[in-house]
C-alpha positions as CSV (number, residue, x, y, z in Angstrom):
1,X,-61.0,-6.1,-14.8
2,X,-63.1,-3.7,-15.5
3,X,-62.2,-2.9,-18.9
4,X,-60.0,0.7,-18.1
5,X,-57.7,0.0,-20.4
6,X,-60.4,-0.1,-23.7
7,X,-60.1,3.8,-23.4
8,X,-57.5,4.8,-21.0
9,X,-53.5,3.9,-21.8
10,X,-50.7,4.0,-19.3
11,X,-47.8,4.9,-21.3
12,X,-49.6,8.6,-22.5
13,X,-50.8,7.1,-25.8
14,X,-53.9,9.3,-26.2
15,X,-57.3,7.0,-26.4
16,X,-61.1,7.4,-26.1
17,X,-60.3,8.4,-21.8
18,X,-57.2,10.3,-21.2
19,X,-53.7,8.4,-20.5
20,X,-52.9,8.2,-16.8
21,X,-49.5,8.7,-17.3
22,X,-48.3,11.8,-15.5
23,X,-52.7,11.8,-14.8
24,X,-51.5,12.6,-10.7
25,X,-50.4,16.3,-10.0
26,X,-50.9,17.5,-13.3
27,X,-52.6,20.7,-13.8
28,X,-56.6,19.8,-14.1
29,X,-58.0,22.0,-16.8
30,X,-61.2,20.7,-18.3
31,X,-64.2,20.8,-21.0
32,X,-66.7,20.3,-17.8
33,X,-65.4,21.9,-14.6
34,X,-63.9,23.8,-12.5
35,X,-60.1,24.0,-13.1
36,X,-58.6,22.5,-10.0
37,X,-54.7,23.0,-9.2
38,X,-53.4,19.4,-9.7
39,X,-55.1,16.5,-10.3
40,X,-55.1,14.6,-7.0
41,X,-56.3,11.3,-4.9
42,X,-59.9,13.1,-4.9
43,X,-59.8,13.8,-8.2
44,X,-59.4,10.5,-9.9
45,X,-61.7,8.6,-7.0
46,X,-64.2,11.5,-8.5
47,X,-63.3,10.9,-11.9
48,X,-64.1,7.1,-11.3
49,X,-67.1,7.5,-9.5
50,X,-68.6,10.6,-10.8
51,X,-67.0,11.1,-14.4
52,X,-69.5,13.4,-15.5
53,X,-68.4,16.2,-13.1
54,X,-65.3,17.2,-15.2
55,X,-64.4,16.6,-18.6
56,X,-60.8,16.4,-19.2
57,X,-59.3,19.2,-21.4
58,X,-59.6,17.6,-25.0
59,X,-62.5,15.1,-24.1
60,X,-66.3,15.1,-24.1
61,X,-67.3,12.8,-21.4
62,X,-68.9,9.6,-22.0
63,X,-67.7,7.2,-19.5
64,X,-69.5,5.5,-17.0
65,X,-69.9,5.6,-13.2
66,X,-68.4,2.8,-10.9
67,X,-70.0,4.1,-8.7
68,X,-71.2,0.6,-6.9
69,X,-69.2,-1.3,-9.0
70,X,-65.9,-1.1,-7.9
71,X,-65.4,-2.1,-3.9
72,X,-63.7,1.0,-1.8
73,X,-60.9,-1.6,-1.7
74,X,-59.9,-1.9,-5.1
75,X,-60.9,1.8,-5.9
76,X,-58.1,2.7,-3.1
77,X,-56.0,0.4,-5.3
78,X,-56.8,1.6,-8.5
79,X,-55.9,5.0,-7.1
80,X,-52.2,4.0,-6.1
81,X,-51.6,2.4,-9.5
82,X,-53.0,5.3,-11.3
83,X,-50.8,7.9,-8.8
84,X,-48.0,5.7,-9.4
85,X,-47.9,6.3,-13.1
86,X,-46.4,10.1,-12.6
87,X,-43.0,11.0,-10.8
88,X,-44.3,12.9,-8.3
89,X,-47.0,10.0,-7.3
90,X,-44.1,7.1,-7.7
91,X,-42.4,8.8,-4.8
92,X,-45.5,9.1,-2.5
93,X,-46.4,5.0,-3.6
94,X,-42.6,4.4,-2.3
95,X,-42.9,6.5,1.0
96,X,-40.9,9.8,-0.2
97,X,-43.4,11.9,-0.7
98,X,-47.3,12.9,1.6
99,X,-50.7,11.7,-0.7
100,X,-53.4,11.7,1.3
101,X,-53.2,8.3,2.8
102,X,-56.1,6.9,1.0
103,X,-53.8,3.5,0.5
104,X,-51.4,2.1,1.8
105,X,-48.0,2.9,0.0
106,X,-47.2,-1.1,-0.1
107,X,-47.3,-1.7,-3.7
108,X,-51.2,-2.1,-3.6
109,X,-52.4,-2.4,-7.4
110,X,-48.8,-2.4,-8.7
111,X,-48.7,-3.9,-12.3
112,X,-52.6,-4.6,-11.9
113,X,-53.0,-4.0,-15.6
114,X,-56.3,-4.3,-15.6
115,X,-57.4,-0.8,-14.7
């Protein structure tokens, strides 16, 4: 528990951090940043580790890296749950779809919850 859900919401509830619902494959515009085409596996281990590279659209930064604080196994984890949250990543997590095999697609972080 690493207290993601202080600022971040699942069910697109806007917060302090932007929702991850519908976060995976959605057009990444940003404050700070290159735009990038969709938001992808890179991009949310790079939001996690490296926050301050990109600001999402509508935010100002602030968060904190993880960056040593979260093991590569639960950030591989994290990254399922937080792809699982948008159709397009809930197919990949159930095998219909090609991520980019960072995790398996075996229900890995599933309901975690606690972000």
């Amino acid at each position: 528990a690493q207290g993601c859900f202080t600022c971040h919401s699942i069910d697109g509830t806007p917060g302090t951090g932007p929702s991850w619902k519908g976060l995976y494959g959605s057009p990444g515009e940003f404050n700070k940043g290159a735009p990038i085409p969709r938001k992808d596996e890179n991009y949310i281990r790079e939001s996690i580790l490296n926050p301050d590279a990109r600001w999402a659209k509508g935010y100002n930064g602030g968060m904190a890296s993880y960056q040593g604080l979260v093991s590569d196994e639960a950030l591989d984890a994290l990254v399922v749950y937080i792809r699982g949250l948008s159709d397009e990543g809930a197919a990949i997590n159930a095998g219909g779809g090609a991520g980019d095999g960072a995790a398996p697609a075996d229900g890995a972080g599933d309901g975690a919850g606690d972000g």
